[in-house]
N, C-alpha and C positions, 0 to 999 in steps of 0.2 A: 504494500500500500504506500503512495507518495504521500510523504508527510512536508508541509508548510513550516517556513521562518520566516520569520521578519515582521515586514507592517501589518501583514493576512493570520489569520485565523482559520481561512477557511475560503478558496477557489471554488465558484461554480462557473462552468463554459458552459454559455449556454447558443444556442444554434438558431437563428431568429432569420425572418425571410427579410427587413427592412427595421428603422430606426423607431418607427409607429409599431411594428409589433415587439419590438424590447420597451417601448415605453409602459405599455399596455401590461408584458408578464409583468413587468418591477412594481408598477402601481398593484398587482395582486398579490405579489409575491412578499415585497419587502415592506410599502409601505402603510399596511392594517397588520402590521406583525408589530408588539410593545417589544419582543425581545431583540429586534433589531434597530439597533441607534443608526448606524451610518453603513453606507457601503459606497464604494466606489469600481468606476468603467474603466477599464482596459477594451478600444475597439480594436478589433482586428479587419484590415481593409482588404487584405490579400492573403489568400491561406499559403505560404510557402513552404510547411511543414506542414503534413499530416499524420499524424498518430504519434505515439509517444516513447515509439522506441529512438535510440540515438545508435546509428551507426559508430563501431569503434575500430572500422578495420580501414 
């Protein structure tokens, strides 16, 4: 399991068709949740990695 350091707690990637439908999950997701104070956007514009392995050869 990938375990987090630093400023995160806790990464969700989440897969959205446009900016109007990320605005819309966050409004369900994050903002009628008391146990979430603050989260912050990392976008991503072009997938140049896909999946999570890393090449070591």
């Amino acid at each position: 399991m990938p375990l987090v350091a630093g400023e995160w707690d806790f990464i969700l990637i989440l897969l959205v068709q446009d900016m109007a439908e990320y605005t819309e999950l966050t409004r369900q997701l994050f903002f009628g949740d008391d146990n979430i104070r603050r989260f912050s956007t990392q976008v991503v514009m072009d997938a140049a990695k896909v999946g999570l392995t890393v090449p070591l050869g």
